[in-house]
Every structure is written in structure tokens, then in C-alpha cells.
C-alpha positions in Angstrom: -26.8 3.4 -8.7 -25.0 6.1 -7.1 -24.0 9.1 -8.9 -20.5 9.6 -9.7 -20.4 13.2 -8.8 -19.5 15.1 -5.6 -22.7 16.0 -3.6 -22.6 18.4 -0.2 -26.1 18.0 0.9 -24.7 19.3 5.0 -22.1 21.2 6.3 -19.7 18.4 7.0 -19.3 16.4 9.1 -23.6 16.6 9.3 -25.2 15.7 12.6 -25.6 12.0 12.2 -22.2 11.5 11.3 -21.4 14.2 14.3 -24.3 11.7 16.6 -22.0 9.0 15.7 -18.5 10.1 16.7 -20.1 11.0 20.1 -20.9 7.0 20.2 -17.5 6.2 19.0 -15.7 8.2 21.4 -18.0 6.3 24.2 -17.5 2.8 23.0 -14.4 2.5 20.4 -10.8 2.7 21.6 -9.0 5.7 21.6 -5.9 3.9 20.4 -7.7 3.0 17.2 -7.2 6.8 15.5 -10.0 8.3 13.0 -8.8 10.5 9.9 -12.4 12.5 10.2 -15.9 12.0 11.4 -17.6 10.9 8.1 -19.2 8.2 8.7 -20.0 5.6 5.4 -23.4 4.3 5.2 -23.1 3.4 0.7 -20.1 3.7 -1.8 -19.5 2.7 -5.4 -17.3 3.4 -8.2 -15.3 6.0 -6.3 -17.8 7.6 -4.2 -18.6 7.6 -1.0 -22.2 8.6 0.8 -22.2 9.2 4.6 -25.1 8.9 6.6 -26.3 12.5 6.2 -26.3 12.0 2.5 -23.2 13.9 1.6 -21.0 12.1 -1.7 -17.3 12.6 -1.3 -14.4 11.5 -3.8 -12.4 9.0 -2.6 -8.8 9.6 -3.2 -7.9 6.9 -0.5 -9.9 3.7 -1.6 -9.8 2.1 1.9 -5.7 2.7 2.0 -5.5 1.4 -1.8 -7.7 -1.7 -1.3 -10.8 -0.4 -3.5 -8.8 -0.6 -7.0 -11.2 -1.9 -8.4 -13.9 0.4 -7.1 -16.3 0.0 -4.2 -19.4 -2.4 -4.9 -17.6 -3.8 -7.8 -20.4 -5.9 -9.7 -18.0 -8.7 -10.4 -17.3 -8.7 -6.6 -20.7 -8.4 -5.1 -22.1 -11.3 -7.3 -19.2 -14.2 -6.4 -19.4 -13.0 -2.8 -23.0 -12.8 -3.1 -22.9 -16.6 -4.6 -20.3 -17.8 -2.4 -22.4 -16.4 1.2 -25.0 -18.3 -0.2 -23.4 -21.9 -0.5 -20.9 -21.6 3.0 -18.6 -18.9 4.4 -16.0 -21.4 6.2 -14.5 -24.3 6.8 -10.8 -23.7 7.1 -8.9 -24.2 4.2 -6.5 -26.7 6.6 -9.6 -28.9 7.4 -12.2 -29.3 4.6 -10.2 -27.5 1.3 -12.3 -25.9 -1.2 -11.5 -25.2 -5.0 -11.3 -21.1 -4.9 -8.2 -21.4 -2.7 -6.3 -23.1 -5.4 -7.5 -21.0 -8.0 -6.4 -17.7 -6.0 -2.9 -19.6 -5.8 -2.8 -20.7 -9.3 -3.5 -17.0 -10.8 -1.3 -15.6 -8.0 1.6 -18.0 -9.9 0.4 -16.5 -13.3 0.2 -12.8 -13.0 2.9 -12.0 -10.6 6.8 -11.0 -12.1 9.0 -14.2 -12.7 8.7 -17.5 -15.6 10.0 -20.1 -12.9 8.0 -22.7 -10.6 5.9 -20.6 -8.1 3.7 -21.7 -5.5 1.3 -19.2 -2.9 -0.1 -19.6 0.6 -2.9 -17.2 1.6 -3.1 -15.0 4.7 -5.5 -12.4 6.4 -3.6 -9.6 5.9 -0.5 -7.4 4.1 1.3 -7.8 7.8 1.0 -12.0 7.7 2.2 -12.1 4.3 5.3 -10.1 5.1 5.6 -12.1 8.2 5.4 -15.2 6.7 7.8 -14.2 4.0 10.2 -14.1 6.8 9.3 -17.5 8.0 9.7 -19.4 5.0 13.5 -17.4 3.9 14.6 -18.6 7.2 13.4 -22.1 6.8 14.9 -22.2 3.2 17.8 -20.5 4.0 18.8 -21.1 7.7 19.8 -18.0 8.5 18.3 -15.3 11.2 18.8 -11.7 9.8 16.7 -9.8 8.0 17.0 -6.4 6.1 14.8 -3.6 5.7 15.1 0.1 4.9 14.7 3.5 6.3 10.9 4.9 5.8 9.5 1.4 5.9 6.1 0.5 6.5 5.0 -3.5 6.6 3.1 -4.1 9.4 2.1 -3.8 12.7 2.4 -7.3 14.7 5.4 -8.1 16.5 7.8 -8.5 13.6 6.4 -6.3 11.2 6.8 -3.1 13.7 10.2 -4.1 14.2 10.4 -4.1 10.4 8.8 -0.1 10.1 10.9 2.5 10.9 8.5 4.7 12.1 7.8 5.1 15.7 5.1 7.5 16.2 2.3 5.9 15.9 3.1 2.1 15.0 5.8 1.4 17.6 5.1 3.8 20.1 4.9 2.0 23.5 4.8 -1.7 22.6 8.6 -2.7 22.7 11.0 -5.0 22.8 10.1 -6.0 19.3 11.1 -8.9 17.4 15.0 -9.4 17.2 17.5 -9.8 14.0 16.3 -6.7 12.5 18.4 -3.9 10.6 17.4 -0.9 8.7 20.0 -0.1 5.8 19.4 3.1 4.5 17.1 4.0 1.5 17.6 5.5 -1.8 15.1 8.2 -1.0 16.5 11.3 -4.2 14.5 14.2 -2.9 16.6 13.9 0.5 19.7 12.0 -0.4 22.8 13.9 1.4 24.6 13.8 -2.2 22.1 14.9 -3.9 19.6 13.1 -6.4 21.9 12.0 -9.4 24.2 10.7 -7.1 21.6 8.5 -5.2 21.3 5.0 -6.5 25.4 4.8 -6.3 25.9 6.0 -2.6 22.7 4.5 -1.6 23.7 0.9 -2.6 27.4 1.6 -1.6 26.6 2.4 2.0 23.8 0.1 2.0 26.2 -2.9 0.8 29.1 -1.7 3.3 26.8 -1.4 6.6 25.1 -5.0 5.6 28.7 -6.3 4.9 30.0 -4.7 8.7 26.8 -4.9 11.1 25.2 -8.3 9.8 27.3 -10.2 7.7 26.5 -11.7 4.1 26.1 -15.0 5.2 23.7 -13.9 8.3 20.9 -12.6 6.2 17.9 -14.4 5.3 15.9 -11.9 3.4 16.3 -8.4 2.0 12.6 -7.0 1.8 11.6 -3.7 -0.1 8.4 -1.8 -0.9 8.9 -0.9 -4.5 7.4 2.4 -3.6 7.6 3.1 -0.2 3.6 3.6 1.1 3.2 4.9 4.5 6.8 5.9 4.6 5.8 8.8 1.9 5.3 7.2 -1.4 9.1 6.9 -2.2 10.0 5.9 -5.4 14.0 4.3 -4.9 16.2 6.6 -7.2 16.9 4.7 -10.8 19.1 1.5 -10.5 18.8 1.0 -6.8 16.7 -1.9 -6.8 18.8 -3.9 -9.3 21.7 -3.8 -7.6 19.7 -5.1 -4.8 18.3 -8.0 -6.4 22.2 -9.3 -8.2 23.6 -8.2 -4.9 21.1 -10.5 -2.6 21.8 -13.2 -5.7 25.6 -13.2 -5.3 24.8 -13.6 -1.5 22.2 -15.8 -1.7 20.2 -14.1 0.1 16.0 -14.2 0.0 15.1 -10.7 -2.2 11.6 -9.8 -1.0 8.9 -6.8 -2.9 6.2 -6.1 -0.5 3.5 -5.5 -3.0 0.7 -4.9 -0.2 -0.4 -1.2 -1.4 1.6 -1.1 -4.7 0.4 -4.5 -6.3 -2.3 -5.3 -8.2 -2.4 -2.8 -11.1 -2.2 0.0 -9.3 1.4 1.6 -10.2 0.5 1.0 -14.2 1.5 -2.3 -14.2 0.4 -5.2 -11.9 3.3 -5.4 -9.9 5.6 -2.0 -9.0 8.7 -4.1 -8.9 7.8 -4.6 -12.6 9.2 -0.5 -13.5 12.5 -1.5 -12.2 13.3 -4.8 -14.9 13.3 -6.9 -11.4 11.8 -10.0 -10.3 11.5 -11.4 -6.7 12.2 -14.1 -5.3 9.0 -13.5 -2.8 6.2 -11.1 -3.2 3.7 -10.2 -0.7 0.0 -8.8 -1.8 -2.9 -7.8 0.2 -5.6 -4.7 0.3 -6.3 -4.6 -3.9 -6.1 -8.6 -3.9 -9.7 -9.1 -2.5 -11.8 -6.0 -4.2 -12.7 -4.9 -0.6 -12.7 -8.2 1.4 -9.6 -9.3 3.7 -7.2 -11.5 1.9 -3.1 -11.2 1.9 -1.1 -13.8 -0.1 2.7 -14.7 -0.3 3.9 -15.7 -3.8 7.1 -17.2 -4.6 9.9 -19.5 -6.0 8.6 -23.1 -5.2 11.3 -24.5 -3.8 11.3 -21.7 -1.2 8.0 -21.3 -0.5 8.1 -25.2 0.2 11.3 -24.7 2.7 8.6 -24.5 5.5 7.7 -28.0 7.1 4.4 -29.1 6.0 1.7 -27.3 8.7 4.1 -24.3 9.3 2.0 -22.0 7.4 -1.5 -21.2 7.9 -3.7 -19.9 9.8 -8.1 -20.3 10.8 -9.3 -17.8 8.1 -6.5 -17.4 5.5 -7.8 -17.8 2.4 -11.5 -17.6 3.5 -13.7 -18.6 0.5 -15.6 -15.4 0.8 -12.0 -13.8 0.2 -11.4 -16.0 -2.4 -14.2 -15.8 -4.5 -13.3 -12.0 -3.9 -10.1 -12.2 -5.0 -10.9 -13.9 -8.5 -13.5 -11.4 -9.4 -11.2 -8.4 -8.5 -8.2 -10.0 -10.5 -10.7 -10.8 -13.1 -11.8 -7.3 -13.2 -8.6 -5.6 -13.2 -7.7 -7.8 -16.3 -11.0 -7.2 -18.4 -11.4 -3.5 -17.8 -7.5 -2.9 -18.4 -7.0 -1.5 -15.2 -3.1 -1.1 -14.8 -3.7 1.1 -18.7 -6.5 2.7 -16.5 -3.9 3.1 -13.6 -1.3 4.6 -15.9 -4.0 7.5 -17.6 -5.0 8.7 -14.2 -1.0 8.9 -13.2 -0.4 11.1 -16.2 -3.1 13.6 -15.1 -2.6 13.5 -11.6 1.3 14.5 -12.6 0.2 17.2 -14.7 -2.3 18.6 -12.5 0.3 18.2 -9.6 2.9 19.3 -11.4 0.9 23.1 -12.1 -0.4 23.0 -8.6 3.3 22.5 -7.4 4.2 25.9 -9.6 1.6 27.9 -7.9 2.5 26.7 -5.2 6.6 26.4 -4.1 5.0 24.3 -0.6 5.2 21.3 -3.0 8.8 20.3 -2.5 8.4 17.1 -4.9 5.8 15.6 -7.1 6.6 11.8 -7.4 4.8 8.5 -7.7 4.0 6.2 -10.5 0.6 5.6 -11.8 -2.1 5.8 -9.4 0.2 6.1 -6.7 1.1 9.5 -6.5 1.8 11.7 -3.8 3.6 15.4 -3.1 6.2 16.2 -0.3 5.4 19.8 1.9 8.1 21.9 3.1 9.2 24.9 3.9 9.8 27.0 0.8 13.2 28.5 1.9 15.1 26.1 0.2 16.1 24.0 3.3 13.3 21.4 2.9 12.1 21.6 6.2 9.1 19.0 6.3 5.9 21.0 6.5 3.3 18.3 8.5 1.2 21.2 9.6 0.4 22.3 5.8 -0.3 18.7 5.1 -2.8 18.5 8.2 -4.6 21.7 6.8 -5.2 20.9 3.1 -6.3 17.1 4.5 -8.7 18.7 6.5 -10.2 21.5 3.6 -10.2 18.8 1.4 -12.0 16.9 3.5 -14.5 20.1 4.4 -15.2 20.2 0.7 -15.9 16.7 0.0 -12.9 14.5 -1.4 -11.1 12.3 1.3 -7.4 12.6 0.9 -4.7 10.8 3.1 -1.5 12.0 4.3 1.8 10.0 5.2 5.5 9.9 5.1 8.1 9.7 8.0 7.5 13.0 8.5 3.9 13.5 8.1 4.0 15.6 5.6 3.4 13.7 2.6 -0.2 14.0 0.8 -0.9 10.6 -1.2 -3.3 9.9 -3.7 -4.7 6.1 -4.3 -7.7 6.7 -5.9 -10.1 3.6 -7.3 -9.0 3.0 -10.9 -12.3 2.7 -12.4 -12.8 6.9 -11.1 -13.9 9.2 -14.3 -11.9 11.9 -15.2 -14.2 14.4 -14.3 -14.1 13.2 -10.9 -10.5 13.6 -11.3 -10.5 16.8 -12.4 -13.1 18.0 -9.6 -10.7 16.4 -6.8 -8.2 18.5 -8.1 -9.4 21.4 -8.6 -10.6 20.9 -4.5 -7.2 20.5 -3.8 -5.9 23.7 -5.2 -8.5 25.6 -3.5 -7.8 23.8 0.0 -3.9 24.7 -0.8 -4.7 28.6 -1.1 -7.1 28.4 1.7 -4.4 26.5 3.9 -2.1 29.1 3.0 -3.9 32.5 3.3 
């Protein structure tokens, strides 16, 4: 058992961990970018223990896939079981049970009383990707929708789906054609002002998708509920639902990417949930499989059956290891009442936010929902000038002091907060009090 408490047993990063980035640098492309040189050799709960015995708080969970903790015991004993019978076969070839049940509790716990059917992937980027696939095949149309400050991938399509270059696209054109970014309903930045968001949003979102594509052109609107690497943007009130009647009056495919905001971890089990929507796809991945690779693509029946039989798939999708994964970390999030969890932890990370963002006017905007919080830096004159270098220096003295925080947002100067739902309060508590201290020493 690991202690659930913060240990600094070296100056960080120590000298293993330091022995280890030399080998890194030597054998590990450069293109493949490092957020420190901590280097995990344990973790549980919401701890993590790097090779020189140091214990950090883990406010990132793996880019929101350890929900449900690291070394969950529900986890390690079906993976443990399942590596102990076979690891593969192929799903496409020899079938196996756990596959089915992933897809039949996929169809239970995700928004929407229709007919649903799944298909499982390896990761968030082949969900989305897929999702693509199958609203062309059921609609026969080419274009595809997406937003301003969107993250959903980085294969071909996908990049052309994110907005932001540096570093996802940079480099790696042409990308995948039939592609248009609408803008988003982003409050903090909208031109009219934050009451006046949802209405103008839609309006010029609606008029450019009515001028540059054409109604009967698009195949799928798709939308992160909250925006993740694009800076944890929530859309402003009533955005989302005149997405979804505007994509049904067109009959157009309406699609939540649920990869980092699914599975509990907004305070309910889907974020599309807050806005009284439902899909007509939904993509999952990272929380789905407790820690082991797993995406998934949930939908209406009839149009996740548009494809012709064999057009979906893939060699490891839905890998029983994954599987078993996936049941035990779904099973977990239901037994421990982890989206409840989710929602406690949201209401003390806004109120200790919410001080830290009075002491200190750098915090432009507090926003999030449930364990999915995050705070905007700018300049404190009043002109919100993005601030990425302040967000680069409390990262980094959080990260001298023990609890592993993540920035993001289109202008990298977001600071987000996923932190495993099972973490104690005190834990909580401790990673925030880090925070405020890495704020004043950031600033002095």
C-alpha cells in the first residue's frame, strides 16, 4: 500500500530520475515531448512514486484516464485473471464474451433510451475517426463540422479536426479534406461579451455552415462537451441545444466526443448530460479502461450499422485485456459513486480556485465542471492578454514541490486539473495549498 500523502524524499527531479532523462534523450524521439523528468516506477490511489522515492499528487491522472485511480483493485484483479487465461485473439477472428459485455454497458450508461449498438477501438482518436466513417456511410454526405479550440486527435483526420497547430499539426500537412471549423461559444472571449454568447455563437455558426458548406453537405457536427486540450471550455448556456435541434432539422449526424470528459468525471457520466442533450454518437476513451488502452464509439443503431459489415475494426480494438479493464473500471465508478465523488471534489476545487483567483487577479476565469476544472492566465490589465509564461512557471513550481499539474488551451495558458476521483480531500487540500504558493513564487 502506498501512502496517500505527498513525500519529497530528493530535490526533484533526484538523480535516477535525472540518470534516466540522460537515456531518454539518447534513445527516445525528440518529437515525442516530456512535461518533466519524473520518472514513475509505482502509483495508486492518486499518488505517484518515482524512482528516487519521491510521492507526488497527481492532478493529471495520465491526461484524465486514471478516474478511477491508479492500481485500482477491481482493475488489477480482471486484468490479472484475464493475462492469465489469453491476451489476444482478435475480436474479428476468434470473439470472446468481454467484448459484448463492454458494448452492452456502453448501450446502458451512455445518454439516450433508443436502440444503441458500440464498436471498440484503441484509442479516443479511432473513436472520433470512426464516428466519421459511419455518419458518412449512413448519411452519404462528405462534410464535417468542428469548432474553434478543438482537440480530437492526432491521425490524419483527427489533426485536420484540432484547430491547434503548434504542436499537433505542425509540419505534417495536407490533412484530410471536407473539414470546417465554425466558431465556438467560448464566454470568457466572446467579441459580444458573455451574456450575449450562446445567441451570436449559434447565429454565426448556423450562417457560416449555411454559406461555406451547405446543410445538405454535412455529415456530422462533432463537439467536446467541454473543450480539453483546447482549455477546458465550457460552451456558454444554450449553445449545445440549438446544436443538437439544429443538426436534427438538417439531418445531420450530432457527435459529443466524450474522450476526456466521459466516464463520470464532469459529475455525471457523460458531460453532454449538463446540457439536457443527447447524441446521436458518442466517443469514449482514456477513463473507459481504468488505465489500459480502450476507445469506443456508441450510438443510434441504425447508424452505427450504416457501415458495410467488415468496415470497422481493427487488430487490437477491443483487446480482452482492455475489456476486462473496462468492466471493472465502469463497475467501479458505479459502486463507489464516483460521478457524486467527481461532483464534491469540483465544489472544492471551485472554492479553493475561486479564493486563489482573488489573491490573485492573473486568474482571468475559473471554469470547469466537476473534476474538470481549470483557470485561464492573463495579463491583469484588463485586456486579457493570454499569459502562457505564468502558466509555464506555476506548472513547473508545482511540479518542484511535488503535485503534477498540466497546462493547456489554444493559448497555452490554461492550467487544468483532472485529478483521480477516488483522491482524499486532504490531498486536495495539500495540492492546493502547493498551488498558491507556486502562484506567489511565480510572481515574486
Amino acid at each position: 500500500m502506498i501512502e496517500q500523502k505527498r513525500i519529497l524524499a530528493t530535490s526533484l527531479p533526484g538523480p535516477k530520475s535525472v540518470a534516466l532523462a540522460a537515456r531518454r534523450k539518447a534513445a527516445v524521439s525528440s518529437a515525442v515531448s516530456g512535461g518533466n523528468d519524473l520518472y514513475i516506477e509505482a502509483a495508486e490511489g492518486a499518488i505517484l512514486v518515482d524512482v528516487d522515492g519521491n510521492q507526488h499528487i497527481d492532478f493529471g491522472s495520465g491526461i484524465g484516464v486514471a478516474s478511477v485511480g491508479h492500481n485500482a483493485p477491481r482493475v488489477v484483479a480482471a486484468v490479472t485473471k484475464q493475462a492469465n487465461s489469453y491476451g489476444h485473439t482478435c475480436f474479428m477472428v476468434s470473439p470472446y464474451d468481454s467484448y459484448i459485455q463492454v458494448c452492452e454497458t456502453l448501450d446502458r450508461v451512455t445518454p439516450g433510451d433508443f436502440e444503441k449498438k458500440s464498436a471498440l477501438f484503441n484509442t479516443g482518436a479511432e473513436a472520433v475517426e470512426n464516428a466519421v466513417k459511419v455518419a458518412r456511410a449512413y448519411t452519404g454526405r462528405s462534410a464535417v463540422v468542428v469548432f474553434d479550440h478543438a482537440y480530437h486527435g492526432r491521425t490524419n483526420l483527427t489533426m485536420a479536426m484540432t484547430a491547434k497547430v503548434q504542436p499537433y499539426k505542425d509540419g505534417f500537412g495536407p490533412f484530410a479534406p471536407e473539414i470546417y471549423r465554425m466558431p465556438m461559444a467560448y464566454s470568457y472571449r466572446w467579441p459580444g461579451g458573455a451574456e450575449n454568447c450562446a445567441e451570436e455563437a449559434f447565429a454565426e455558426f448556423a450562417s457560416k455552415a449555411h454559406i461555406q458548406v451547405g446543410e445538405d453537405h454535412i455529415a456530422a457536427v462533432v463537439l467536446e462537451p467541454i473543450q480539453g486540450e483546447g482549455g477546458f471550455i465550457v460552451p456558454a448556456p444554450g449553445f449545445v441545444k440549438k446544436l443538437r435541434e439544429w443538426c436534427t432539422e438538417h439531418g445531420i449526424v450530432f457527435v459529443a466526443d466524450e474522450v476526456q470528459s466521459g466516464f463520470c468525471r464532469t459529475g455525471k457520466w457523460f458531460a453532454i448530460e449538463h446540457e439536457d442533450v443527447v447524441p446521436d454518437l458518442i466517443t469514449s476513451a482514456k477513463a473507459l479502461g481504468g488505465g489500459l488502452p480502450i476507445a469506443a464509439l456508441t450510438g443510434r443503431a441504425e447508424i452505427m450499422d450504416a457501415a458495410v459489415p467488415g468496415g470497422l475494426g481493427g487488430t487490437f480494438g477491443g483487446n480482452p485485456l482492455s475489456c476486462v479493464a473496462a468492466l471493472a473500471a465502469i463497475e467501479t465508478m458505479e459502486a463507489d459513486g464516483l460521478a457524486d465523488r467527481a461532483a464534491e471534489i469540483g465544489g472544492r476545487l471551485t472554492a479553493r480556485l475561486t479564493g486563489l483567483a482573488e489573491q490573485f487577479p492573473q486568474i482571468g476565469e475559473v471554469r470547469g465542471r466537476g473534476a474538470m476544472m481549470a483557470i485561464e492566465l492573463v495579463n491583469p490589465d484588463g485586456s486579457k492578454a493570454p499569459d502562457a509564461a505564468l502558466a509555464r512557471a506555476v506548472v513547473a513550481a508545482c511540479g518542484r514541490r511535488g503535485v503534477l499539474m498540466l497546462s493547456c488551451g489554444s493559448y497555452g495558458n490554461v492550467i487544468r486539473m483532472l485529478p483521480p476521483l477516488v483522491m482524499d480531500f486532504a490531498l486536495l487540500d495539500d495540492a492546493m495549498d502547493v498551488l498558491t504558493e507556486s502562484f506567489a513564487e511565480a510572481l515574486a
